[in-house]
N, C-alpha and C positions, 0 to 999 in steps of 0.2 A: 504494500500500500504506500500511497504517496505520503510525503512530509506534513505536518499540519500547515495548512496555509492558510497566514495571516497577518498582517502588516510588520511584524516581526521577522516574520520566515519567509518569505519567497523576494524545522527547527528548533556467631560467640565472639569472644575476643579471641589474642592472638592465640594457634599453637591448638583448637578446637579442627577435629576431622571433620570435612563432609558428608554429610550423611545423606540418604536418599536412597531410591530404587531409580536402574538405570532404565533409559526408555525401554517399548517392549522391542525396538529393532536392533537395541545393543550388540553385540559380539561377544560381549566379553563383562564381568562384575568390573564396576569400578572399583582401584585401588583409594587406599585412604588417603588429605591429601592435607596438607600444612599451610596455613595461610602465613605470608609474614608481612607485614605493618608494609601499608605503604608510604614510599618516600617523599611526602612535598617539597616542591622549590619553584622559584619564579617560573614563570610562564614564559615561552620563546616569545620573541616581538611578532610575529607573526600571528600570532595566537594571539596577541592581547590586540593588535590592530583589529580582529574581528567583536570586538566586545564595550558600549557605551565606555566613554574615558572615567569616567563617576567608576564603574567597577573594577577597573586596572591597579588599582593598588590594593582591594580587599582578594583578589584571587590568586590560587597559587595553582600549580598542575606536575604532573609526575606519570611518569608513563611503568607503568605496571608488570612483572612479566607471571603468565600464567602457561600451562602446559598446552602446545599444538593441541594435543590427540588426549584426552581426560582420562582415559585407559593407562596412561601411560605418563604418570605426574612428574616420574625424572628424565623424563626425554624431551625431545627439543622444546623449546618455550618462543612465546608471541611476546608481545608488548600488549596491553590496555593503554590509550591517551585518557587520563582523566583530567576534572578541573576540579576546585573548590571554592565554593562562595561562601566563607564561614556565616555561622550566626551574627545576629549584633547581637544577642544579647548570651553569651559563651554560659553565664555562672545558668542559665534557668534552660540553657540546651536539651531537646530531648535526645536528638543523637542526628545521624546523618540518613537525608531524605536524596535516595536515585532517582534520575530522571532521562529513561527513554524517549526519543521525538516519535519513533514508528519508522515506518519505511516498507520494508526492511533495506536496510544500508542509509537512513537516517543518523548522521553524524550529530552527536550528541553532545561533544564535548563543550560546547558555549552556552551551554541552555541553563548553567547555573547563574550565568551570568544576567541572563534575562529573566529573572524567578518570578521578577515584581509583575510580571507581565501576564504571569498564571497563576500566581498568588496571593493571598492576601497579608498584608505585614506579619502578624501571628507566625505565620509559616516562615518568613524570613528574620524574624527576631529566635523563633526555636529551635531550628535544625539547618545545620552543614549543607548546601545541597550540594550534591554530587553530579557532575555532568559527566558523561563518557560514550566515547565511539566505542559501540562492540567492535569485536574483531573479526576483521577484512573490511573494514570501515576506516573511512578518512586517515586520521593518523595512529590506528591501532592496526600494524598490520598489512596494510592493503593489498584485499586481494586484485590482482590486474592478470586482466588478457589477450595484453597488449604488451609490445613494447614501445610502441611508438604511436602519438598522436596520427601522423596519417596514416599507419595501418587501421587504426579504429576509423577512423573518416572514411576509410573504402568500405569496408563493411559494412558502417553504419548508413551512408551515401546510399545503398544498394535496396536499404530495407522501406517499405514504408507500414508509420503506423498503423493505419486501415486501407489496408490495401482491397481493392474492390475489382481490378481488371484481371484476366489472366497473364499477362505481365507481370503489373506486377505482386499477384501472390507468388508465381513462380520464383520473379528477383526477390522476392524477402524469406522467401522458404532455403533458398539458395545460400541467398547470405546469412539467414539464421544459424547454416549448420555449420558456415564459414567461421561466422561468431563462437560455437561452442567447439569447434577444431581450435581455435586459438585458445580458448578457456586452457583446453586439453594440453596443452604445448605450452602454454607461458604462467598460468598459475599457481603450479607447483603444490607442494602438499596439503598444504593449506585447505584446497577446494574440495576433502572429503573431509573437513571437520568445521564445517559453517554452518549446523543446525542452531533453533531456537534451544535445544538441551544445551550444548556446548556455550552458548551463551549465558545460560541459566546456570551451568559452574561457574563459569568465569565470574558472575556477580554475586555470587554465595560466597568464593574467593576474594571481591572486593568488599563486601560487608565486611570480612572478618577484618577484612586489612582495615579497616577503620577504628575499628574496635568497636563494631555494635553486634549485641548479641543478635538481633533477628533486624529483619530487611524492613525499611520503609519505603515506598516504591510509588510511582505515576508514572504510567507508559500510555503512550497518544498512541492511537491504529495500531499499529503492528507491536507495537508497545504493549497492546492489551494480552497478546499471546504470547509475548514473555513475563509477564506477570502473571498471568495465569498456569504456563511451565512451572515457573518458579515454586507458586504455591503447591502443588502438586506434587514436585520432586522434595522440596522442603518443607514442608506445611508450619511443623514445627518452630521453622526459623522466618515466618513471617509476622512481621507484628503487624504494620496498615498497608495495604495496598489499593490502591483508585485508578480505577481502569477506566477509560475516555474514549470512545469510539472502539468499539469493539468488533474481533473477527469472531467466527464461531469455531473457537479451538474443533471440536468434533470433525466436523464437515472439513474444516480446510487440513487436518493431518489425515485426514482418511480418502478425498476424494477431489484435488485439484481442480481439475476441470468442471463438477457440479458448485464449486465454492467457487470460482469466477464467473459461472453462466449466473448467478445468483445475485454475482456483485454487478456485476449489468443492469438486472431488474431495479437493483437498490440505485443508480443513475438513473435510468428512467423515471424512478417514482422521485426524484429529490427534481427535475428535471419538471416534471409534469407539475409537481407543487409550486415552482418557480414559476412558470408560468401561469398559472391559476393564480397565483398571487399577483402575479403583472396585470391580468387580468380585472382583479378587483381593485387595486392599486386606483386607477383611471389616470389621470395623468400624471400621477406621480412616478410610470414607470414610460418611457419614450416608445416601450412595445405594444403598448395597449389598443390602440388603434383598430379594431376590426377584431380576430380572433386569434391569437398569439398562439395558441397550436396550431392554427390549420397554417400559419406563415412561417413558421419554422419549419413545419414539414413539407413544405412546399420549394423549401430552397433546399434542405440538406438534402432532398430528394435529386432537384437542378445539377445540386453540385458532386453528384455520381459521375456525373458526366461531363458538365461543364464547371470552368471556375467561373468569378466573377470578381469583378476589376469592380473596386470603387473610385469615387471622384479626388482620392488623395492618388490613385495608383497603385494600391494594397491590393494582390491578388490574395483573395480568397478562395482555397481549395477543399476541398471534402473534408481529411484529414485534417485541417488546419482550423476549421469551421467547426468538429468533434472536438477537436484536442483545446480552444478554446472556449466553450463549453465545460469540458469535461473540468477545466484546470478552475475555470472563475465559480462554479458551483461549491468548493473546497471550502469559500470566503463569501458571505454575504454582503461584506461593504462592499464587493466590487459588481452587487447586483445590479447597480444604477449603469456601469458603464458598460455591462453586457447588455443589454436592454438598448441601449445606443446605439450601438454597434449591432446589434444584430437588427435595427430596424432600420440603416443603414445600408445593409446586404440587399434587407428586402424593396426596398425602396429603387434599388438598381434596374429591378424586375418589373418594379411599380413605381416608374417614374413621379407620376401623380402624390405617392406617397410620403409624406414627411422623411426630412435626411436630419444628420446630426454632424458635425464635421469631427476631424479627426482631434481640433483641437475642444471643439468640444466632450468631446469624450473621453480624453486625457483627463479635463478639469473634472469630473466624476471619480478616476481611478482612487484610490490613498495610496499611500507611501508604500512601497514594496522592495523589500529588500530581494536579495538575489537568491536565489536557489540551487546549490547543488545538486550537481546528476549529469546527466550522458548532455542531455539538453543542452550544456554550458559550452560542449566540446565545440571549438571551435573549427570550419572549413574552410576549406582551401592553403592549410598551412603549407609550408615548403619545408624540405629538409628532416633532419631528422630528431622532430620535437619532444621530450619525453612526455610519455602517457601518463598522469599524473591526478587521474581520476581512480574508480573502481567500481570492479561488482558485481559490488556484496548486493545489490538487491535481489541478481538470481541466484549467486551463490546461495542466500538463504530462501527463497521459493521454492527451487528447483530440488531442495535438500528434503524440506518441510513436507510439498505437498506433493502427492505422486500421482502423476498423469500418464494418460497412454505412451508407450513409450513408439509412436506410430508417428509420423508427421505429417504421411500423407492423407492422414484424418483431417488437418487446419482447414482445406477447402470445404468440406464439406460441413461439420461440423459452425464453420464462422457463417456461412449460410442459414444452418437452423436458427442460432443464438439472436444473426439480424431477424428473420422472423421474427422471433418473442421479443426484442427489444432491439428497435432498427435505428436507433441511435448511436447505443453504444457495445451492441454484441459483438460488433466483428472487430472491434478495437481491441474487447477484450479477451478475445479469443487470439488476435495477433502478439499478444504477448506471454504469459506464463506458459498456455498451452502448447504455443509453436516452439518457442525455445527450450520448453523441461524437455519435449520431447525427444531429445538429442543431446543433452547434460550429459557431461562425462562422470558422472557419478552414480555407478552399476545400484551397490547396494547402503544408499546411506542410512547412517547410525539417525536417530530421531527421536523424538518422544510425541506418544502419538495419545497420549494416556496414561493413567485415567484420570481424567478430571475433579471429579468429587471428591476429593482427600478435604478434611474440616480444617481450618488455620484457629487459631484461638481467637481472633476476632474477625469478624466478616468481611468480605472484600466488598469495597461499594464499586459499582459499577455504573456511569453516565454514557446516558445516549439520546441522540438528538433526533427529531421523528425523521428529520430530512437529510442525515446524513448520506453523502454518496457515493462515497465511498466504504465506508461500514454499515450499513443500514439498520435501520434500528431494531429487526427481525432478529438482528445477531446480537445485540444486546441481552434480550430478552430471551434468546439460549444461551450467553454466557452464562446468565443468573442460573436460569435451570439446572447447568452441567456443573458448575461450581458447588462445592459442599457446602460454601457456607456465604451470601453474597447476598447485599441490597441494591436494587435497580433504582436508580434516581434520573426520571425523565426529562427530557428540554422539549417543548412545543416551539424550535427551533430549526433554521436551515443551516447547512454547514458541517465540516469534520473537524468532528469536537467542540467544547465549548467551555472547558478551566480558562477564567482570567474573563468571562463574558456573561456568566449568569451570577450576581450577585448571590441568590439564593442556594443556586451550586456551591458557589466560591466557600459561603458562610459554614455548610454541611461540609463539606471535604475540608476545612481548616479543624473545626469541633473533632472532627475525627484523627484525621492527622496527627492532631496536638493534644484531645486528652479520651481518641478511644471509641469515644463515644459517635455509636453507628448509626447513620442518619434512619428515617421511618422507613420501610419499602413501600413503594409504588407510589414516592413526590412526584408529583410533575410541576417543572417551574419555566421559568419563561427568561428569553437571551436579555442582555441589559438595552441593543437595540435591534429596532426593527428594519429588513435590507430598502424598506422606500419608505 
């Protein structure tokens, strides 16, 4: 799953054994395994350039080392990149609070630094938070399948995200398996030990290196299934955990391809509430004009076939027309400028029809930082640039969730998924499905289960009805699967919502800080509304 996007992001003690039961795919019993204290010291400048100047002198970082392979605790060792944003107030500390972004391959390591942003003071006056890139992430590690920026630019060049001709499914199927032959040749050991299990030692590893007896934890999207790992493999050593947009552990370690065709419908329904809501809006949304379904599907239909040039010269293509869609659904304040724009599109078709200009629509966006990932990879470079990204997003999908191991099923298969959901089914059918299919990873170690192991205090769990990437279906089986878990609902659009619903915020601090588990089945409402 993707980063959370929002004006921010587009982000025992020492000498105690590991305990736990290993996934049911393991090989092998894990050995017992020694955590030792880890080391803080200043931050590289590099690493502090990414973080408000206000936090550069309360943070420190230290890069961690844990075992490749957990089976095997004295053989080679990884790094962790972690960060610290201590407490302000050290003497009334509870202890140290993790914070996964999601992804998977969400770089974590500055998110301590941003707390104020998901937190409410309580939280930042109590607990240490801990930022960190799991490993084959950013600067833990990096898994890479590359050596060289433009050998990724050729392969990536070759593929398209929703590919609809036979061209090009042919070129992306093509170059998908180009992509996992270089995985296979330049990744090295590393790319048979990227599960969410192997993750979930590593961070039972870094609790202890802190010195807190049991884990406090918030994981966003993919974040929610390493939390939920976590509790599972440790139960024992979990004190609070708050899960925010959630996957449905069951389905996605058991069944890849039914837990994507799944997360499609959950875009279409966050999809269809946005427009309903454009709808009733009336002119507070620039799309409302006539019937804002029947004109979105009236172009993404167009744009199978053709693109469409607007009055700045911005070709709009299929693909590109999804994938903006797909990307401003993630953020509700950027409702107003998608509504612009896409009434813009259609206006090209329907001259008659109101336009917005490019600078108009700009003055709608907020402030958006940058987003890591493939996306950043720059083209047309020369020479021979180092690759100097990663990923770990399929390295952990591909590991996690098991799919046919067939490829020449993606034609057919991204055909049905458009049926039921002609949006966004063949997008996401072009990604996990097409690429796990050809992972050089025969038989990975995983943890697939079981879910319901009791933690001593409940896990709360938040979900937003209009999430769209986690849908709120899969909230409401986390809680189920989970032994022990309160659901706290948002009458809200968007992935995820710590730092946006006051009355969340309020529940997850109470708890966090003394325990105390919010009621099941709140529903509360975002602090604003997207028009």
């Amino acid at each position: 799953m993707q980063l959370r996007t929002r004006a921010l992001v587009l982000a025992l003690a020492v000498g105690t054994s590991v305990s736990g039961l290993v996934g049911t795919g393991a090989a092998a019993a894990q050995e017992a395994q020694t955590a030792t204290p880890i080391q803080w010291s200043a931050c590289a400048e590099d690493v502090l350039a990414e973080i408000p100047a206000a936090q550069r002198d309360k943070v420190s970082c230290a890069n961690h080392p844990v075992p490749l392979d957990h089976r095997k605790p004295h053989g080679p060792k990884i790094t962790i990149a972690l960060m610290k944003r201590p407490a302000d107030d050290q003497a009334a500390k509870v202890g140290s609070l993790f914070i996964n972004p999601g992804g998977p391959g969400g770089a974590g390591l500055i998110y301590s630094a941003y707390g104020s942003s998901f937190f409410q003071p309580e939280i930042m006056k109590r607990f240490d938070l801990i930022g960190f890139d799991p490993r084959g992430v950013g600067r833990s590690s990096p898994l890479r399948c590359f050596k060289t920026l433009e050998e990724a630019n050729e392969v990536f060049g070759r593929m398209s995200a929703v590919p609809v001709t036979r061209t090009e499914i042919r070129d992306t199927m093509d170059a998908t398996e180009d992509y996992t032959d270089a995985c296979a040749r330049n990744a090295g050991p590393l790319l048979d030990h990227m599960s969410t299990e192997a993750v979930a030692r590593d961070l039972d590893l870094l609790r202890q290196g802190v010195g807190d007896r049991q884990l406090t934890f918030v994981g966003f999207s993919y974040g929610t299934l390493l939390g939920a790992t976590y509790a599972n493999m440790f139960p024992s050593k979990s004190r609070a955990l708050v899960l925010d947009g959630n996957v449905d552990p069951t389905l996605r370690t058991s069944n890849g391809a039914e837990y994507d065709r799944q997360r499609a419908q959950g875009f279409e329904i966050a999809l269809d509430a946005f427009l309903k809501r454009c709808d009733a809006e009336g002119d507070k949304c620039a799309y409302s004009d006539g019937d804002p379904r029947a004109k979105f599907d009236e172009v993404r239909d167009h744009l199978r076939t053709r693109s469409i040039t607007l009055p700045d010269n911005q070709v709009v293509t299929h693909a590109g027309y999804i994938g903006r869609v797909t990307s401003d659904l993630y953020a509700p304040t950027r409702f107003k400028a998608l509504a612009a724009w896409l009434q813009s599109i259609y206006a090209v078709l329907h001259p008659s029809a109101g336009t917005f200009s490019a600078q108009e629509q700009a003055a709608l966006l907020p402030p958006l930082a940058n987003k890591h990932g493939l996306a950043d990879v720059r083209v047309g470079v020369t020479g021979d640039t180092e690759y100097l990204y990663d990923d770990s997003y399929y390295g952990v999908n591909c590991t996690d969730k098991p799919f046919p191991r067939v490829p020449q099923l993606f034609p057919v298969l991204a055909a049905k998924w458009e049926r039921e959901s002609p949006t966004f089914g063949r997008q996401q059918a072009a990604s996990d499905l097409l690429t796990c299919a050809t992972w050089p990873v025969r038989h990975p170690d995983r943890w697939d289960g079981p879910w319901h192991k009791r933690t001593p205090n409940p896990i709360v769990v938040v979900g937003n009805y209009y999430d769209p990437a986690t849908r709120y279906e899969f909230s409401k089986r986390m809680v189920r699967q989970l032994g022990n878990a309160r659901l706290l609902s948002v009458d809200a659009f968007g992935h995820c919502i710590l730092g946006d619903s006051a009355g969340v915020d309020t529940a997850v601090t109470d708890y966090l800080v003394n325990l105390k588990a919010p009621a099941d089945g709140q529903v509360f409402q975002p602090n604003a509304q997207p028009f």
